[in-house]
KEVOVO-807410 format. One record per atom (N, C-alpha, C, O): residue in one letter; y, x, z negated. Coordinates in steps of 0.1 Angstrom, whole numbers, padded with zeros to 4 digits, always signed. Layout:
N
aYXZ
...
REM end
This chain:
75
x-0017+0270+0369
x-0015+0270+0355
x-0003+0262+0351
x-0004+0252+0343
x+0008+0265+0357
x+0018+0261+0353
x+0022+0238+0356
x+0029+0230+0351
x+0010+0238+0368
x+0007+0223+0368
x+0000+0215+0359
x+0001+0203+0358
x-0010+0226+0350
x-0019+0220+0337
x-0007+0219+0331
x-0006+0207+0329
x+0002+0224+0328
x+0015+0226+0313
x+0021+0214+0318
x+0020+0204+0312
x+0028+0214+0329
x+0034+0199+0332
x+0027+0187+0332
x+0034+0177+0330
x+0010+0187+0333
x+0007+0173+0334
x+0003+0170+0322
x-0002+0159+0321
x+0004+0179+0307
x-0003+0181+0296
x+0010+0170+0290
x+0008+0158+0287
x+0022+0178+0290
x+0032+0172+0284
x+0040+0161+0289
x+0049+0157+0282
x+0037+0156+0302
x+0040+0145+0311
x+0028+0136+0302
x+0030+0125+0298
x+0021+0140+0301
x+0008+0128+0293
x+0012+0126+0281
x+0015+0114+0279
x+0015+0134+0272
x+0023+0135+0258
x+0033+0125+0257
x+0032+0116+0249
x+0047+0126+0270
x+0059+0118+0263
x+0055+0102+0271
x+0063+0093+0269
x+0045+0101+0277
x+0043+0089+0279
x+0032+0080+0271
x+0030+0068+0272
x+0028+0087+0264
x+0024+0082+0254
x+0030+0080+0242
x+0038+0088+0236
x+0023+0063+0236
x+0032+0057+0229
x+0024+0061+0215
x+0013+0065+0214
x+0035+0060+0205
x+0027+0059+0194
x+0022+0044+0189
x+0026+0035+0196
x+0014+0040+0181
x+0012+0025+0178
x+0014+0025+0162
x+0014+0034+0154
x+0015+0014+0160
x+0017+0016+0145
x+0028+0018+0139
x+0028+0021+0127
x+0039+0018+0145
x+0051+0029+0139
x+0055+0023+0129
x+0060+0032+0122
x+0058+0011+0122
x+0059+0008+0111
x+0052+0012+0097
x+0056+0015+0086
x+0040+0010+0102
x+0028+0020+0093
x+0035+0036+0090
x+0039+0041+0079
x+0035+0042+0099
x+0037+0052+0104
x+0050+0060+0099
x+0051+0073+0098
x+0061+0051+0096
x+0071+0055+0094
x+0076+0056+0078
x+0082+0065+0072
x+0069+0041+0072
x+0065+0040+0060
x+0063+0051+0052
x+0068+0056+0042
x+0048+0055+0061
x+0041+0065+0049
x+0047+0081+0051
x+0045+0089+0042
x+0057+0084+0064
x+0064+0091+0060
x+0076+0090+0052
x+0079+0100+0045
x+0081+0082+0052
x+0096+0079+0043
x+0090+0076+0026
x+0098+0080+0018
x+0080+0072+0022
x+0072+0076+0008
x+0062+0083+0007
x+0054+0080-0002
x+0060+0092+0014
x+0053+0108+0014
x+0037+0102+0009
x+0032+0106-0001
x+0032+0093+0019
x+0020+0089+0011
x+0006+0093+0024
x+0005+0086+0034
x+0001+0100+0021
x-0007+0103+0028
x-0017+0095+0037
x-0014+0083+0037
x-0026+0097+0044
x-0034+0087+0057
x-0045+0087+0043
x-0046+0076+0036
x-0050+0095+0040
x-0062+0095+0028
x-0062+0090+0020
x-0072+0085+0014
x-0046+0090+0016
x-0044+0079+0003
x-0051+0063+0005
x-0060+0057-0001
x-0042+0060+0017
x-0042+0051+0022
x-0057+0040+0028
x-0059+0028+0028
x-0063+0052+0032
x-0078+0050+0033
x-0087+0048+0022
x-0095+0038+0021
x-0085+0058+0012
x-0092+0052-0003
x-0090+0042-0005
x-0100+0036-0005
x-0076+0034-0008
x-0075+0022-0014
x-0078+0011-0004
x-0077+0000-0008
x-0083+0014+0009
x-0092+0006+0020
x-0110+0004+0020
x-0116-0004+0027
x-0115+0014+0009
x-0122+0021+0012
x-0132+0022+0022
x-0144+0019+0020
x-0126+0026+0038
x-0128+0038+0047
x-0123+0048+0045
x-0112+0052+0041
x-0135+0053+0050
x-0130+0068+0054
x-0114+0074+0061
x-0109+0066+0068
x-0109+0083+0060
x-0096+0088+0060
x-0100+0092+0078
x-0092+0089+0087
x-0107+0096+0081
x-0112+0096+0096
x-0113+0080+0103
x-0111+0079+0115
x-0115+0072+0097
x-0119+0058+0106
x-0106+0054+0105
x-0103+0052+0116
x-0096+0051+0095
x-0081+0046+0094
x-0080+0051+0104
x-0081+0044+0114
x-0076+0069+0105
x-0070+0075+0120
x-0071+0067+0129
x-0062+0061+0135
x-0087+0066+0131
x-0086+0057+0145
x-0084+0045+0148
x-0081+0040+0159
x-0084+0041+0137
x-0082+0025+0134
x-0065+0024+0141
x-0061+0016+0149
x-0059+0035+0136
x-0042+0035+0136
x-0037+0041+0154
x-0026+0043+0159
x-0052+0043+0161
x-0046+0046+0174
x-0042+0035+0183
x-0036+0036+0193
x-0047+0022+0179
x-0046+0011+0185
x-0038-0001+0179
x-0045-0007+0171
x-0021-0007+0181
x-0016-0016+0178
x-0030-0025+0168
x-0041-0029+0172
x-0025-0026+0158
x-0030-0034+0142
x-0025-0047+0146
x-0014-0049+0152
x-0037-0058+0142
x-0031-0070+0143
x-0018-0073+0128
x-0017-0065+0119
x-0014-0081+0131
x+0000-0080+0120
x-0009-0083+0104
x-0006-0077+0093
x-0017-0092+0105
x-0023-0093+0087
x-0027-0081+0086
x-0016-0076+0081
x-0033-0072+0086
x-0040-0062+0092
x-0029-0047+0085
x-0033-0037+0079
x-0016-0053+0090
x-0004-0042+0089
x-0002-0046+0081
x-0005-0039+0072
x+0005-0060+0077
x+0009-0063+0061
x+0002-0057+0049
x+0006-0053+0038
x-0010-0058+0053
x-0021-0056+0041
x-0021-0041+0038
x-0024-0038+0026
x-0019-0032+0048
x-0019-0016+0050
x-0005-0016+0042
x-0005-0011+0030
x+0007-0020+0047
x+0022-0023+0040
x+0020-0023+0024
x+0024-0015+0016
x+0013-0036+0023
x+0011-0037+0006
x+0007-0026-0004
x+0009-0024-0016
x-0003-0018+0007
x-0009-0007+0001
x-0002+0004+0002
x-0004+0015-0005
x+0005+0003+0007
x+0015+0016+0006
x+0023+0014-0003
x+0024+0023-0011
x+0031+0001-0006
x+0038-0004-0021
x+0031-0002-0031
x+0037+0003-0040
x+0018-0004-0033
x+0009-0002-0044
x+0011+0012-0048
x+0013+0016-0060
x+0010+0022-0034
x+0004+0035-0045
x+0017+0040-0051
x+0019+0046-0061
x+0031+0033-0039
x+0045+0038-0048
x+0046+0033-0060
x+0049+0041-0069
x+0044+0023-0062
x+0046+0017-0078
x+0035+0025-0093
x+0036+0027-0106
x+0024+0027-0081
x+0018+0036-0089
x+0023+0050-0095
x+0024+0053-0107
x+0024+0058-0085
x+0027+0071-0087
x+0049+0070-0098
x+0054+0080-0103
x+0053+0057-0099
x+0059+0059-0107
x+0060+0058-0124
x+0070+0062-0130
REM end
């Protein structure tokens, strides 16, 4: 038992996040993955996955812009 818990969380901190500018973004302007997916329109499920794998950079700009959009929006 106690070798499943170490190899669980040994897998966890070696694992990277991708995206973290995305990522950090839509935390620091409280904007949701769904938001973000609508104004893509994909599904809020396919972004996720989309976001498990390093974004080519147009790709992230474009996601970027869209997170400026909905801030300008929502003021």
């Amino acid at each position: 038992m106690c070798d499943k818990v170490h190899l669980y969380h040994t897998r966890n901190i070696m694992k990277e996040k991708r995206n973290l500018d995305i990522r950090n973004k839509l935390k620091e302007t409280e904007i949701y993955l769904w938001e973000v997916a609508d104004k893509l329109g994909i599904s809020e499920t396919h972004f996720v996955r989309k976001m498990r794998y390093e974004l080519p950079e147009e790709e992230k700009e474009k996601i970027l812009s869209i997170i400026d959009e909905i801030v300008r929006e929502r003021r």
